[in-house]
C-alpha positions in Angstrom: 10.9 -51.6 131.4 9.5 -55.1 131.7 8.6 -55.6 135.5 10.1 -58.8 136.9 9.0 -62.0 137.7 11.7 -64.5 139.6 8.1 -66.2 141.2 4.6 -67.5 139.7 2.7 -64.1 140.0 -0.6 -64.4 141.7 -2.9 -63.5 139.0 -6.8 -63.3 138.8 -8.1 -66.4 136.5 -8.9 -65.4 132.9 -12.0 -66.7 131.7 -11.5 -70.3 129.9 -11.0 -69.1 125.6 -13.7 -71.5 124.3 -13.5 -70.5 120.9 -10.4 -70.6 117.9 -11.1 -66.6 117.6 -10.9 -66.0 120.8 -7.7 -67.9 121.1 -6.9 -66.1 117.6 -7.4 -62.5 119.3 -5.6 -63.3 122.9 -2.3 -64.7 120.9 -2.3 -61.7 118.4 -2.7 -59.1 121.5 0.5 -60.2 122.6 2.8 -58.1 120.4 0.9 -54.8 122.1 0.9 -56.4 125.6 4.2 -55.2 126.3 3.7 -52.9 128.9 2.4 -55.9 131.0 4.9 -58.2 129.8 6.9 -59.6 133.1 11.0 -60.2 132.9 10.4 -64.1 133.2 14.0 -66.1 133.8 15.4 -67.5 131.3 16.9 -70.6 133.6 13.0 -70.3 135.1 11.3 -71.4 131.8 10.8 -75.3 130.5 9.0 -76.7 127.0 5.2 -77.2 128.1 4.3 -80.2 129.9 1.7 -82.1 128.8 0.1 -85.8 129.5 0.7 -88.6 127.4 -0.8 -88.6 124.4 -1.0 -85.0 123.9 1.4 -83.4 121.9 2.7 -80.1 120.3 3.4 -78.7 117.6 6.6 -79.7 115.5 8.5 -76.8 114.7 11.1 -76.5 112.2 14.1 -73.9 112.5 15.7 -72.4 109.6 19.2 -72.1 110.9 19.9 -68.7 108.6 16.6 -67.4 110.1 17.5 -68.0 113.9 20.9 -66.2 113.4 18.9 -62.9 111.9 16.7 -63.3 115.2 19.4 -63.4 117.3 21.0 -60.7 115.4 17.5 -58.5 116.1 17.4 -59.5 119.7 20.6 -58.6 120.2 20.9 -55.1 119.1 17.2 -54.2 119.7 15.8 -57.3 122.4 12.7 -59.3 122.3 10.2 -56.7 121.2 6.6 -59.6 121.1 6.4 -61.1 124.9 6.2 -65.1 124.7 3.3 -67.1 126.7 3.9 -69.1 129.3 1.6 -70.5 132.3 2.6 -71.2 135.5 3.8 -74.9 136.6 4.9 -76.4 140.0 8.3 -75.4 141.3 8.1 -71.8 140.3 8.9 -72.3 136.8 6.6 -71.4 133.5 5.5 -73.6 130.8 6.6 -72.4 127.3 3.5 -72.1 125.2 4.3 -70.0 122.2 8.1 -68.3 121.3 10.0 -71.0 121.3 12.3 -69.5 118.6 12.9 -66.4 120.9 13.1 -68.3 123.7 16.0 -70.5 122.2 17.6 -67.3 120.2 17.6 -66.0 124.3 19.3 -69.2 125.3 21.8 -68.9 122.7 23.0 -65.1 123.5 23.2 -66.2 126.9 20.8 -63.5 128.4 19.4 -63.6 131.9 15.9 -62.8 131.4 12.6 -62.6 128.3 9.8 -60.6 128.3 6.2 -62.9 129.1 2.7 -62.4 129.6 1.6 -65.5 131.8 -1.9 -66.8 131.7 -3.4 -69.5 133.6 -4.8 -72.5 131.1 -5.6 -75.9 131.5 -3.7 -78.4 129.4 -5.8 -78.7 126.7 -6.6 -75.2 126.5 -2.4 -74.4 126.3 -1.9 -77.2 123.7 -4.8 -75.7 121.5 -2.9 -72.0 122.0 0.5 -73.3 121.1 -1.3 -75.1 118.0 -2.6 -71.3 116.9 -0.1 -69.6 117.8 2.0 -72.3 115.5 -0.8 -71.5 112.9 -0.3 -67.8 113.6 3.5 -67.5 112.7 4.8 -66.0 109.6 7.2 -69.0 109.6 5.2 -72.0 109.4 5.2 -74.1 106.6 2.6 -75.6 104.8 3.6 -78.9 106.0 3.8 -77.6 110.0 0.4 -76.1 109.0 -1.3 -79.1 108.2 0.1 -80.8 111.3 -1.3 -77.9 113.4 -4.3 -77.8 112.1 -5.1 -81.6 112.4 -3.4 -82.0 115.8 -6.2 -79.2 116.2 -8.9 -80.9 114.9 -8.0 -83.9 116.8 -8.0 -82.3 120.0 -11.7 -81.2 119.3 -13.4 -84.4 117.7 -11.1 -86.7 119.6 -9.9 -89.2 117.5 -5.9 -89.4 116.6 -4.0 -87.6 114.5 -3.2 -90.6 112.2 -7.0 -91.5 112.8 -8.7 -88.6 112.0 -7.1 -88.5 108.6 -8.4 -91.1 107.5 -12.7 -90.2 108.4 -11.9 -86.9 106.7 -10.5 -88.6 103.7 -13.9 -90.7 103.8 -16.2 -87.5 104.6 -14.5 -86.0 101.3 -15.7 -89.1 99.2 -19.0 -89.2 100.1 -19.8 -85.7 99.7 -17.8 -86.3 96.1 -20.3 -89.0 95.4 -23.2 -86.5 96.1 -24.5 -89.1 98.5 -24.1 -87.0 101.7 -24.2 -89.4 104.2 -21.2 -90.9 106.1 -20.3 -93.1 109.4 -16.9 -91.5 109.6 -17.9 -88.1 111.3 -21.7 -87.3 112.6 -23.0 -83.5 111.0 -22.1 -82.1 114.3 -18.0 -83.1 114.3 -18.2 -82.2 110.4 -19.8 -78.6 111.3 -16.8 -78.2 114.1 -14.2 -79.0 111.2 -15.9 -76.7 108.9 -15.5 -74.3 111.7 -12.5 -74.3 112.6 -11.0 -75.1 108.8 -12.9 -71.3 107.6 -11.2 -69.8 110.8 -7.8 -70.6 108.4 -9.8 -69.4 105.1 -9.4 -73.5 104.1 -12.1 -75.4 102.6 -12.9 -79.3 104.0 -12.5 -80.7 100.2 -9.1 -78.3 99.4 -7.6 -79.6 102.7 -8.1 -83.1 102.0 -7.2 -83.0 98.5 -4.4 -80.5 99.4 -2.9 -80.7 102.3 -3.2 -83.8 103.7 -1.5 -86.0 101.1 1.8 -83.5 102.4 2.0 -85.6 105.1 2.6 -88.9 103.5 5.4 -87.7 101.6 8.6 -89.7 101.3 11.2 -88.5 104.4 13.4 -87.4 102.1 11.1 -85.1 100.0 9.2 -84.2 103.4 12.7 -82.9 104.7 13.3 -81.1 101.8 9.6 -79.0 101.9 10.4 -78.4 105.6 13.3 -76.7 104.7 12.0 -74.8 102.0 13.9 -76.1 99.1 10.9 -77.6 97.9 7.2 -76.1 97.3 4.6 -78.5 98.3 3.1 -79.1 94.7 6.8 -79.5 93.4 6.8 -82.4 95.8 3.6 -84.3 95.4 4.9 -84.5 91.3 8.1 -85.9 92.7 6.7 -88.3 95.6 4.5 -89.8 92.7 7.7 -90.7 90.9 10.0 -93.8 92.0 11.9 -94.0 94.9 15.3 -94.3 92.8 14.6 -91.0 91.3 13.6 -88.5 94.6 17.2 -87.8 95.3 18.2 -86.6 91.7 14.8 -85.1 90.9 15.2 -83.3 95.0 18.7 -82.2 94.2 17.8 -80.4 90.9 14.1 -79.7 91.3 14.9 -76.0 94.1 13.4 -73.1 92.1 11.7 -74.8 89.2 7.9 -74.5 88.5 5.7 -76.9 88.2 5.8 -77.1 84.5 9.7 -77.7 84.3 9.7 -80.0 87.0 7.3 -81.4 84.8 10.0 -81.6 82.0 12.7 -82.7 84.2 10.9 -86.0 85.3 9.8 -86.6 81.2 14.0 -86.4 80.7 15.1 -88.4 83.7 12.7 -91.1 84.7 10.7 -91.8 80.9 13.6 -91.8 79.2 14.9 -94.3 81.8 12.2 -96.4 80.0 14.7 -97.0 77.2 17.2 -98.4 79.6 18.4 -102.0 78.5 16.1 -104.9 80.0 19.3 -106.0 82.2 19.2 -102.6 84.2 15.7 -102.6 84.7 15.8 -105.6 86.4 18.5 -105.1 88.6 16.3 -101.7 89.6 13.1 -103.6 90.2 15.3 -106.7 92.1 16.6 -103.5 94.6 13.9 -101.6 94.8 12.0 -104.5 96.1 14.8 -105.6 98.9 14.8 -102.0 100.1 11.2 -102.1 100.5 10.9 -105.3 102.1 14.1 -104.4 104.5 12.1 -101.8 106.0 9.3 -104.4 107.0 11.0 -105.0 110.4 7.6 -107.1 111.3 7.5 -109.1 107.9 11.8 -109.9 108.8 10.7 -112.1 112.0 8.6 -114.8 110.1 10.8 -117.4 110.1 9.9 -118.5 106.5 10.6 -114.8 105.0 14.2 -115.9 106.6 14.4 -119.1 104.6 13.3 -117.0 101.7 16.1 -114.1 102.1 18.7 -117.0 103.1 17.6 -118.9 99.3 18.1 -115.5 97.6 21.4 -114.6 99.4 22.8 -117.8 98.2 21.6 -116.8 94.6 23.1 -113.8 94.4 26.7 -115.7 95.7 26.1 -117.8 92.7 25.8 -114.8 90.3 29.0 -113.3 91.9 31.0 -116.4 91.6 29.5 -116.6 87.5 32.2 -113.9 87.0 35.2 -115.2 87.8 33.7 -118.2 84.7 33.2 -115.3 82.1 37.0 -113.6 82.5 
């Protein structure tokens, strides 16, 4: 039986984790830490609080998945504690479990099994990161987030940021030159660090992984979900926007190589469309993108512009009622 705790328990401080194996070790030992686990309730717990700026992992959850878990929990309970820490008004600050947590929620039950540490904020966003990193259901995608949300948290510079000096890191070492003002030798050694702590390479998660992240929202949706792999989806975000959603809808469970021949058959042979079509494409294609400039829409000449083009395409529109 888990013992239970409707308070904060007093606990003796744990020594501060200042390395990612350490962290690595103390997450994993949870799923034998049972036996210390306290019945933590449910209506006691709330997602970890953390300042502005700071921010945790995003998870996504497979809806078929949660049902199984709640299914398991269910018939056989939560069998891995979750980690919380304590927070003001005797509650606990969800760290990692959130899926067990909310399959809990969801059956309605009264109480979960927790082991409860005492960390500092930085120190429980950089265990929730692992423990994200940890899971058997993370994507590739959630991966890459995690680990440079990770790598942010150490070096200091922002997510978006940070992307950006390793992408120049990776270039100079390319050019054999060795040298760069993105990150000193130091910050590089920490990402090289923590990166072989994940079995990743600097250059393969730069070439690799990062570009995941600035695929299409569409295409990003669909590798989140699983219907698409990750290399299926760099092939297709390098196609044109008017062909993700067919090449989405029929790429789920082809390789690489016939994805490969299903872009040759839809968007070459679009080549061969008449010289009319193509231009009504490239005329769309071109409002769509600059629609999504809400910064660009304010200039008051850009208006003038869009009003001269409006009336335009009125003039086109009225053209057929000449030709019937």
């Amino acid at each position: 039986m888990f013992r239970k705790a409707t308070v904060a328990p007093e606990r003796e401080p744990i020594p501060q984790l200042e390395t990612i194996p350490q962290l690595k070790e103390e997450i994993e030992s949870l799923k034998s830490q049972t036996a210390t686990a306290f019945n933590v309730p449910i209506d006691k717990i709330i997602p970890l609080q953390l300042p502005d700026g700071m921010k945790q992992p995003r998870l996504y959850f497979d809806s078929h998945k949660m049902e199984l878990l709640k299914e398991s929990i269910a018939k056989h309970g939560v069998l891995e504690p979750i980690l919380l820490r304590n927070s003001p008004g005797e509650q606990f600050e969800l760290i990692s479990g959130e899926r067990r947590w909310r399959c809990c929620l969801a059956l309605n039950l009264k109480s979960i099994p927790g082991i409860i540490r005492q960390m500092s904020d930085s120190m429980a966003l950089e265990a929730a990161i692992i423990a994200h990193l940890l899971s058997e259901e993370t994507s590739l995608i959630e991966q890459t987030e995690s680990i440079l949300s990770l790598l942010s948290l150490r070096l200091g510079p922002p997510p978006d940021v940070l992307k950006g000096l390793l992408y120049q890191v990776k270039n100079s070492q390319m050019r054999g030159t060795g040298q760069t003002h993105a990150l000193s030798d130091q910050q590089i050694a920490v990402v090289n660090s923590i990166l072989a702590e994940f079995s990743i390479k600097l250059s393969s998660f730069v070439a690799n992984r990062l570009p995941l992240l600035n695929l299409s929202p569409a295409i990003l949706s669909s590798v989140r979900s699983g219907k698409l792999s990750p290399t299926n989806a760099l092939l297709i975000n390098r196609q044109p926007d008017e062909f993700h959603d067919t090449l989405i809808a029929q790429a789920e469970g082809k390789t690489k190589g016939e994805l490969a021949r299903l872009i040759k058959g839809i968007v070459v042979s679009d080549k061969d469309v008449d010289k009319e079509k193509r231009i009504t494409q490239t005329i769309y294609a071109r409002i769509r993108s600059v629609s999504k400039k809400t910064g660009l829409l304010d200039n008051p000449e850009v208006k003038n512009r869009l009003a001269q083009i409006e009336a335009l395409l009125q003039e086109i529109e009225s053209m057929e009622s000449i030709h019937e």
